[in-house]
C-alpha positions as CSV (number, residue, x, y, z in Angstrom):
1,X,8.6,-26.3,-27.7
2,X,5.7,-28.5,-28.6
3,X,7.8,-31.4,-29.8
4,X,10.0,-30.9,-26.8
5,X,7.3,-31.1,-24.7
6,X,5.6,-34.0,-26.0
7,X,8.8,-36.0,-25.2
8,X,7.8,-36.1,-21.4
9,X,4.2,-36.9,-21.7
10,X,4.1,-39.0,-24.8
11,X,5.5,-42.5,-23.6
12,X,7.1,-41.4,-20.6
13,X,8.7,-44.2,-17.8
14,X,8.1,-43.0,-14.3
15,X,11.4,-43.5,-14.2
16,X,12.9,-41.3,-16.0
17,X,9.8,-39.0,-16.2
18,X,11.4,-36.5,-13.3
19,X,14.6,-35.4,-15.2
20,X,12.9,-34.7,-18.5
21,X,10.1,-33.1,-17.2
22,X,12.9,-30.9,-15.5
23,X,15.1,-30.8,-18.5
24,X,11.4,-29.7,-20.5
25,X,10.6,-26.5,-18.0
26,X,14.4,-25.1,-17.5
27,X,14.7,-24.9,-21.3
28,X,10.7,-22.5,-21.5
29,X,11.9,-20.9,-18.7
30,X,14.7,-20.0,-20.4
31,X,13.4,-18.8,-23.7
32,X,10.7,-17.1,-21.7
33,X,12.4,-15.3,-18.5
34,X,13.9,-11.8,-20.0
35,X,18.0,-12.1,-20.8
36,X,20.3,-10.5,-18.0
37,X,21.0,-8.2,-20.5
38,X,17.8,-6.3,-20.8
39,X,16.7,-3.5,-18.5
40,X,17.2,-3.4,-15.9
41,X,19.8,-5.9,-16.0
42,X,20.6,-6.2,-12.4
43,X,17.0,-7.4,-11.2
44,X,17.0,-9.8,-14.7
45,X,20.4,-11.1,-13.2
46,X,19.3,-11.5,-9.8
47,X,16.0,-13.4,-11.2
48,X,18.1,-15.8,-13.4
49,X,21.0,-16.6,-10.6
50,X,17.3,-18.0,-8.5
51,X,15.6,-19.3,-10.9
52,X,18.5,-21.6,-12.6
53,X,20.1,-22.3,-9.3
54,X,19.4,-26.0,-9.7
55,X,16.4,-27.0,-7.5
56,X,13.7,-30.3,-7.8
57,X,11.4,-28.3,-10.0
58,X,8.9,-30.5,-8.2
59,X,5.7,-28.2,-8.4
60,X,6.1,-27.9,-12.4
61,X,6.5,-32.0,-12.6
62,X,3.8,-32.5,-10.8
63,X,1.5,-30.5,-12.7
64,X,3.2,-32.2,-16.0
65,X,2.2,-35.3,-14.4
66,X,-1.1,-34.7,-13.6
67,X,-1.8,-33.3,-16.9
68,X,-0.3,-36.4,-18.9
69,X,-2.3,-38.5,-15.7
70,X,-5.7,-37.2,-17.1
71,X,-4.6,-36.4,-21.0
72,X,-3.7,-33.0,-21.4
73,X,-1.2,-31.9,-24.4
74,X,2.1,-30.9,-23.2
75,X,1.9,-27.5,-25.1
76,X,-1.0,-26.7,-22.6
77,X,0.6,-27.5,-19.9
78,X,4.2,-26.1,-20.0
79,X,3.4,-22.5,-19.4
80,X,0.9,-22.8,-16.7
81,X,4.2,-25.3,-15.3
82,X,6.8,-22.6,-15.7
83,X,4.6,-19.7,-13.9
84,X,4.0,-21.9,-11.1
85,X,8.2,-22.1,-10.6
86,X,8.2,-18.5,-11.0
87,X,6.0,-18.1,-8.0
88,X,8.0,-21.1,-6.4
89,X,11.2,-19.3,-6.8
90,X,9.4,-15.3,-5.8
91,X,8.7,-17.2,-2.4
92,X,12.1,-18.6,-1.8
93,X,14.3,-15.1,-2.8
94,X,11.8,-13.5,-0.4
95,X,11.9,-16.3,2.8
96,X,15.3,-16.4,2.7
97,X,15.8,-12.2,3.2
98,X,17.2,-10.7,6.7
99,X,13.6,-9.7,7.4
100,X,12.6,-13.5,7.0
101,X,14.4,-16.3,7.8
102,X,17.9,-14.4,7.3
103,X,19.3,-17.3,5.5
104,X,22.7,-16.9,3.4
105,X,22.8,-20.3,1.6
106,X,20.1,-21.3,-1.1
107,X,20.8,-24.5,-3.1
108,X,24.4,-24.6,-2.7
109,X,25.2,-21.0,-3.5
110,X,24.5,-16.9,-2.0
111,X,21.0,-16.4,-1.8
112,X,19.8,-14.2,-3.7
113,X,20.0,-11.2,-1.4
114,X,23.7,-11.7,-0.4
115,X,24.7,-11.6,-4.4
116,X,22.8,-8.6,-5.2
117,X,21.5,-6.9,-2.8
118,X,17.9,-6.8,-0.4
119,X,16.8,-4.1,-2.7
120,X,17.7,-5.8,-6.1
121,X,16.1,-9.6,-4.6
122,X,12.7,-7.9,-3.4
123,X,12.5,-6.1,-7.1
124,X,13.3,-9.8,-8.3
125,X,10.8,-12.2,-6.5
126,X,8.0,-9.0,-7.3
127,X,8.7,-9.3,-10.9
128,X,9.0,-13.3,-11.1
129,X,5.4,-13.0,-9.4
130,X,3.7,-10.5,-12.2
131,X,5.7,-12.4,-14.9
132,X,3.8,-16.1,-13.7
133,X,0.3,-14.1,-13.6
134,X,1.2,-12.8,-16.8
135,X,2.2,-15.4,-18.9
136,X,-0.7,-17.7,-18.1
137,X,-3.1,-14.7,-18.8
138,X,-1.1,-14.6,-22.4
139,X,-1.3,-18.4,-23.0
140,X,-2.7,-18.7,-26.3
141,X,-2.9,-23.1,-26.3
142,X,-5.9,-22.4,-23.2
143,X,-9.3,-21.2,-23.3
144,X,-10.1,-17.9,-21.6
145,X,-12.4,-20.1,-19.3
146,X,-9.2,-22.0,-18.1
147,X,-7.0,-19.2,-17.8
148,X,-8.9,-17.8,-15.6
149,X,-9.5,-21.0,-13.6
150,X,-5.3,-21.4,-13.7
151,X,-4.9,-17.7,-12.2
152,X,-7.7,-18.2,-9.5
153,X,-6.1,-21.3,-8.8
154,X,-2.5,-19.4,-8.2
155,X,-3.5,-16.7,-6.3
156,X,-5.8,-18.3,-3.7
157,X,-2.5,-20.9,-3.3
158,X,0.4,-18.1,-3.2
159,X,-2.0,-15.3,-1.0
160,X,-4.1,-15.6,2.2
161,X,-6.2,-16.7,4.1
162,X,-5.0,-20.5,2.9
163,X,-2.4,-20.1,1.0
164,X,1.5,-19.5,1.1
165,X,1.6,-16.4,2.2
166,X,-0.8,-16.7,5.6
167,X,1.3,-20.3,6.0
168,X,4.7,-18.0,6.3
169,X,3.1,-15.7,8.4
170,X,2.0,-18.5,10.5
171,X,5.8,-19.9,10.4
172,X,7.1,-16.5,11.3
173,X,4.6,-16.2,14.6
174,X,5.5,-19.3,15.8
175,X,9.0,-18.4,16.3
176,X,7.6,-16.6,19.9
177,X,5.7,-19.4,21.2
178,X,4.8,-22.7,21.6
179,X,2.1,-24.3,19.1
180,X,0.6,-27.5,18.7
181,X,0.9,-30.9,16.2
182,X,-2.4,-29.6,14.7
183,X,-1.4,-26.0,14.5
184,X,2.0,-26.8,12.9
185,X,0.0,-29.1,10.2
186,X,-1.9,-26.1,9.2
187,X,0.9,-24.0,9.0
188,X,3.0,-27.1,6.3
189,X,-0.1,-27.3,4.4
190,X,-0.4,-23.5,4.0
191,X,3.0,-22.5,3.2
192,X,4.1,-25.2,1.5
193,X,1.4,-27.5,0.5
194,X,-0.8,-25.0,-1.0
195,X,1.4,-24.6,-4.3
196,X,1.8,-28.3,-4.5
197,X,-2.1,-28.6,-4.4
198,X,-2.2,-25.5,-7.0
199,X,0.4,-27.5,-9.0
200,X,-1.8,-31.0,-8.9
201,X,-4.9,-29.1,-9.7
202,X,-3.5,-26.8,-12.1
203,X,-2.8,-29.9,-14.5
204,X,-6.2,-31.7,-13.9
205,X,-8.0,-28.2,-14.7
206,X,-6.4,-28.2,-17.9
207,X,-6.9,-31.3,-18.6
208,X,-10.6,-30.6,-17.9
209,X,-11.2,-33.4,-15.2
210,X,-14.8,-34.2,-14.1
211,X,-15.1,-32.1,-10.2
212,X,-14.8,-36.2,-8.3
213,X,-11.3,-36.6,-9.7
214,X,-10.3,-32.8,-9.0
215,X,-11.1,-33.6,-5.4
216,X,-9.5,-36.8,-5.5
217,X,-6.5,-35.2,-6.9
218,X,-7.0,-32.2,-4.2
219,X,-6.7,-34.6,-1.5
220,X,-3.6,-36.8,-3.2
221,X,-1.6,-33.4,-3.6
222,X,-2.7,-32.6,0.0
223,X,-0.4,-35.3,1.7
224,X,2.3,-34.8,-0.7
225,X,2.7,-31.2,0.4
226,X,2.4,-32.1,4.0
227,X,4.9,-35.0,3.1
228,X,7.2,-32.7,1.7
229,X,7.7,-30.2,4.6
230,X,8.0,-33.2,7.0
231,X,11.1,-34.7,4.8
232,X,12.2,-30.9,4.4
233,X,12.3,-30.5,8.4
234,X,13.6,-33.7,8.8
235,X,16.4,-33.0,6.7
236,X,17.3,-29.4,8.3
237,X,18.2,-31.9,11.4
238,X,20.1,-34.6,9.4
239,X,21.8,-33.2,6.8
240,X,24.7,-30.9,5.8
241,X,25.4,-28.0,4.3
242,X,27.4,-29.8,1.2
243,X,24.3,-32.1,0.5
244,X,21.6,-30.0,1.2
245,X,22.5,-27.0,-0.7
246,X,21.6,-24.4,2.3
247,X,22.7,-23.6,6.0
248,X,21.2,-26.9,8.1
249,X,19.8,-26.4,11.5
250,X,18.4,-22.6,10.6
251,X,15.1,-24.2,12.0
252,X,16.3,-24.9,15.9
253,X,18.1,-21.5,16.0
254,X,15.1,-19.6,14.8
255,X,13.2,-21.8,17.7
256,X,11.2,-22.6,14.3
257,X,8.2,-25.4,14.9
258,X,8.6,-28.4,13.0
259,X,7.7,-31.6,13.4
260,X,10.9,-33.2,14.8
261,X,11.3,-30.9,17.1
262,X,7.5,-31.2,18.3
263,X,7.4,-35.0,18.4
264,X,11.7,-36.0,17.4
265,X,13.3,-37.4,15.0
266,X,12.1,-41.3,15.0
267,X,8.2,-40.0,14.9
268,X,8.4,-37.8,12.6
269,X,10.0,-40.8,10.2
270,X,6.6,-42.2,11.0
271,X,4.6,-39.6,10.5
272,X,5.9,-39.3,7.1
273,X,5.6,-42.7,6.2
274,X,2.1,-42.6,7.1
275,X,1.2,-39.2,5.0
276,X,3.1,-41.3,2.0
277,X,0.6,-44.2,2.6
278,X,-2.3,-41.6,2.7
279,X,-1.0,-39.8,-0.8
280,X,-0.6,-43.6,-2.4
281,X,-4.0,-44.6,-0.9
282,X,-5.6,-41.6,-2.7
283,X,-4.3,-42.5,-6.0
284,X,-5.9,-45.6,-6.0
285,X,-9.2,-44.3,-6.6
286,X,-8.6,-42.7,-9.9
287,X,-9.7,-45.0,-12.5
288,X,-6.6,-44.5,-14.8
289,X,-3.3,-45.4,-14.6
290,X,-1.3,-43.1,-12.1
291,X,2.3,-44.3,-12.1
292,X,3.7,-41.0,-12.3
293,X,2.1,-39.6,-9.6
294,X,3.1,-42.5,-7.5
295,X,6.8,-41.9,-8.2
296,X,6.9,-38.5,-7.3
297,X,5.2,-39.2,-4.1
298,X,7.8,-41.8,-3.3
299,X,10.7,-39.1,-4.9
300,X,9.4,-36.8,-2.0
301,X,9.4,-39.7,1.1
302,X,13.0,-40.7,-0.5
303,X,14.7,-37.5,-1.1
304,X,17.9,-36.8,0.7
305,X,18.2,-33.1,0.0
């Protein structure tokens, strides 16, 4: 692994930094995550068919970027990277049951649900989100100090009153009424933005940055959350099925509030150009080179699925 690793932060283009950092966290997730053959084997196949269902990997890159950004080893950042996809992936088996969104599609293929069951998925996402506790806890490369710091960091971004968990409860209530630009920002930077914050941060703490740069960070990963759900509801409007991997247009039959149905299409373009030039702008005031960072805040603006 260590050698593996060091192939994405030692050297690394921004170019070509995305796909190995992907290539880097699909191979530990899969020496880590149990085999579908162990027991039970049906809620070990249902958390492999997620977890390996293609995806960005975007939350572990960026905390493999940050860490590089500010110095950090590979080896002690791979694990904390993986357990944050684990928590990633939990979230998406359990926002896409009936008693959620109801959605069908994930990725290009059944959800996780519709393959094996509401049961089997629940049993799944619960198990992905002990597993990500549990293998930073058991992360031998960090100091107990950090550990602790990394699982703070997790569960404040995955629980409430900030974090994922409030944001999709937010998401759900606003399905019965009518709620405002500001309100709907608070709701993207809660449900989605909060594990790309904990996925910035998680690198720098690693890395040990001095509390100025943490912030600076905090605020960088801030707009690229926010960025991120504005491009995600964006393309729920634009694109199709075949290119983005689930059922388009869930949002406007769920009466869901996003941000081009609250101001349209051509404004919420601008909007997300502006939160890019917000994420860039933050960036500039770290005094090292962040070119990695940069290109995954323009991946996020320029993504077409």
């Amino acid at each position: 692994m260590s050698s593996e690793s060091s192939v994405v932060v030692s050297g690394s283009e921004p170019g070509g930094f995305l796909a190995r950092a992907r290539a880097i966290v699909e191979a530990e997730l899969n020496r880590i995550l149990p085999e579908d053959t162990v027991t039970p084997a049906s809620v070990h196949s249902a958390i492999r068919w997620s977890v390996f269902a293609g995806g960005k990997r975007l939350r572990p890159t960026l905390l493999l970027a940050t860490g590089e950004t500010f110095g950090a080893p590979a080896e002690h950042v791979i694990r904390a990277a993986c357990a944050l996809e684990m928590i990633h992936t939990y979230s998406l088996i359990h926002d896409d049951l009936p008693s959620m969104d109801d959605d069908d599609l994930r990725r290009g293929r059944p959800t996780c649900h519709v393959r094996f069951g509401e049961a089997t998925a629940i049993l799944a996402g619960d198990a992905l989100q002990s597993f990500a506790f549990q293998i930073i806890a058991e992360d031998e490369q960090l100091s107990n100090k950090t550990r602790v710091r990394l699982i703070s960091e997790l569960a404040r971004a995955a629980g409430t009153p900030a974090g994922m968990v409030a944001g999709q409860a937010h998401d759900l209530d606003s399905e019965s009424r009518k709620i405002s630009g500001d309100e709907l920002e608070i709701v993207h930077r809660k449900k989605t933005g909060a594990l790309i914050v904990a996925a910035a941060r998680s690198g720098a703490i690693v890395a040990d940055v001095r509390d100025r740069e943490l912030e600076i960070v905090s605020d960088y990963a801030g707009h690229l959350g926010l960025l991120f759900q504005i491009t995600d509801d964006l393309l729920d409007v634009t694109a199709t099925a075949e290119v983005l991997g689930k059922t388009p247009g869930k949002d406007a039959r769920s009466k869901k509030a996003t941000y081009p149905a609250l101001y349209g299409v051509d404004a919420a373009r601008e909007r997300a150009a502006h939160v890019h030039e917000r994420a860039c702008a933050a960036l500039e005031r770290i005094d090292r080179p962040t070119p990695l960072l940069r290109t995954i805040a323009d991946f996020i603006f320029e993504r077409k699925t």
